[in-house]
C-alpha positions as CSV (number, residue, x, y, z in Angstrom):
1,X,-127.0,-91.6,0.5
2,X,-124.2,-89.2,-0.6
3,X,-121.8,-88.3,1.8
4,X,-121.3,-84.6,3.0
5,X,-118.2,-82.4,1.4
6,X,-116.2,-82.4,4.6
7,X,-115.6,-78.6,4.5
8,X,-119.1,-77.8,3.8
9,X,-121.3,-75.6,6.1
10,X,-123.5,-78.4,7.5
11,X,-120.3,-80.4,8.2
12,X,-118.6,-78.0,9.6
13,X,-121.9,-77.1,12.3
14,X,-122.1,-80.4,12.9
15,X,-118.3,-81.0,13.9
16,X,-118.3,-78.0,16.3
17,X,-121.9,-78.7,17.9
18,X,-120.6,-82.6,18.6
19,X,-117.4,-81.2,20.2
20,X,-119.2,-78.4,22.2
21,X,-122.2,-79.3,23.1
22,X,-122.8,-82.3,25.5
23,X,-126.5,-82.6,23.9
24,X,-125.5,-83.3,20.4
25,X,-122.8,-85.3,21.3
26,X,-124.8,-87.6,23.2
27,X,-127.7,-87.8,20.6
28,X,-125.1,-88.0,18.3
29,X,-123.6,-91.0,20.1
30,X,-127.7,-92.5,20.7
31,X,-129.9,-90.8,18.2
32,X,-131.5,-92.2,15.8
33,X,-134.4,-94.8,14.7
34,X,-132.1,-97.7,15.7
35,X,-129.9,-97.0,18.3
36,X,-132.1,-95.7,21.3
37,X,-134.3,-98.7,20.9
38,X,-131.4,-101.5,20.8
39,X,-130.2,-99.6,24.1
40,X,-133.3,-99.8,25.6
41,X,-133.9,-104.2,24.6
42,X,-130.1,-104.1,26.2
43,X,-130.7,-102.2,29.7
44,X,-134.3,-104.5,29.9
45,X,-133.0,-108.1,28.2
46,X,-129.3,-107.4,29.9
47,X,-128.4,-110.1,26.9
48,X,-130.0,-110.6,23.2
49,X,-128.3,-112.6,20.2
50,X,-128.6,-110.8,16.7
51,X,-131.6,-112.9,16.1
52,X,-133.6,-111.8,18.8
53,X,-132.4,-108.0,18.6
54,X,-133.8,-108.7,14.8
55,X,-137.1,-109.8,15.7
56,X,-137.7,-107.0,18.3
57,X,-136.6,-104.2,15.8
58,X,-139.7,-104.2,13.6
59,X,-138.9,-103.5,10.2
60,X,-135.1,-103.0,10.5
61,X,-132.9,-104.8,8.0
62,X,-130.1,-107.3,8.8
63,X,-127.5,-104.7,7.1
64,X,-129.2,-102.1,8.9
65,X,-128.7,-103.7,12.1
66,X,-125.1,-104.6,11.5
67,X,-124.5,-101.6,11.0
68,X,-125.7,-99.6,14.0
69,X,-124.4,-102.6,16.6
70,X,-121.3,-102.0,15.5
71,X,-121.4,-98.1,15.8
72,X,-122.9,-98.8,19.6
73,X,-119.3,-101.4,19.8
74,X,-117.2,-98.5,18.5
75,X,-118.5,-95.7,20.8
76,X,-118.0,-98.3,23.5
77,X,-121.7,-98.8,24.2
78,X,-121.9,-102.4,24.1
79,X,-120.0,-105.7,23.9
80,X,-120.5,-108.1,21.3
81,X,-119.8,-111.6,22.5
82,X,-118.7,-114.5,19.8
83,X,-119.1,-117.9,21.4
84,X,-116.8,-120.6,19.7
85,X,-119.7,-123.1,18.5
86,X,-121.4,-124.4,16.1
87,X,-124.0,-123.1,14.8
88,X,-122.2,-119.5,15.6
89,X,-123.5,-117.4,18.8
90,X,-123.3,-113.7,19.0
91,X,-124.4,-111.9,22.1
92,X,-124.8,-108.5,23.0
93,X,-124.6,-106.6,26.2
94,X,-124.3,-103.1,27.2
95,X,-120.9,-102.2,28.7
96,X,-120.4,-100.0,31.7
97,X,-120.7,-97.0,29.6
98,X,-124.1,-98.6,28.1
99,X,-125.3,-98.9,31.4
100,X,-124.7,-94.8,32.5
101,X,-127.2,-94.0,30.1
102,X,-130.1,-95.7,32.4
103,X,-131.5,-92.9,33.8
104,X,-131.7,-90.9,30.6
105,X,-133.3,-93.6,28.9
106,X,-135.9,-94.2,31.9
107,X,-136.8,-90.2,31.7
108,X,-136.9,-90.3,28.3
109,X,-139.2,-93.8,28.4
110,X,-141.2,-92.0,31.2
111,X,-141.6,-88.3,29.4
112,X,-142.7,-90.0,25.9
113,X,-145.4,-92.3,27.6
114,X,-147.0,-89.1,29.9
115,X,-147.0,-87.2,26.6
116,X,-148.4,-89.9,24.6
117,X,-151.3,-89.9,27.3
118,X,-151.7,-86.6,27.1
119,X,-152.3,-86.5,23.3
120,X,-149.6,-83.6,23.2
């Protein structure tokens, strides 16, 4: 994918809507196919390895999911946990952070199944 000029009008927008509006930040921060469904295994599982985070993510590659753990690790979202054995063990958890965005996450879970049901 080729990355936006960083002066360009789309680039621009999208710097001052992170930085003013709390929505876009946060969907910034959660949005996604990826991200608001690895938060959600995390709040439910409280613990996955990759492997299991890789089997619940239908269809999602294993660069794929590197990629958006450690975006979720960066914006402070979730621990990654590296046990000193072999065969390696990686862990993840949601942080304190992680774990503020339950209730949005439970209304979001909630509105999307009543609207499901309601064929809307």
């Amino acid at each position: 994918m080729a990355k936006r000029k960083e002066n360009s009008t789309n680039s621009v927008n999208e710097v001052y809507w992170k930085d003013n509006c709390g929505i876009a930040f946060t969907l910034s921060v959660i949005g996604g196919r990826w991200k608001i469904n690895i938060l959600s295994f995390l709040l439910h599982e409280k613990k996955l390895r990759f492997s299991e985070l890789r089997n619940k993510l239908v269809g999602i590659s294993e660069r794929m999911l590197i990629s958006k753990l450690k975006e979720l690790e960066q914006d402070g979202l979730i621990n990654k946990i590296i046990h000193a054995q072999v065969p390696p063990k990686v862990e993840y958890e949601l942080t304190e952070l992680g774990y503020s965005l339950e209730e949005l996450l439970n209304l979001m879970d909630k509105w999307g199944e009543v609207t499901l049901k309601n064929n809307i």
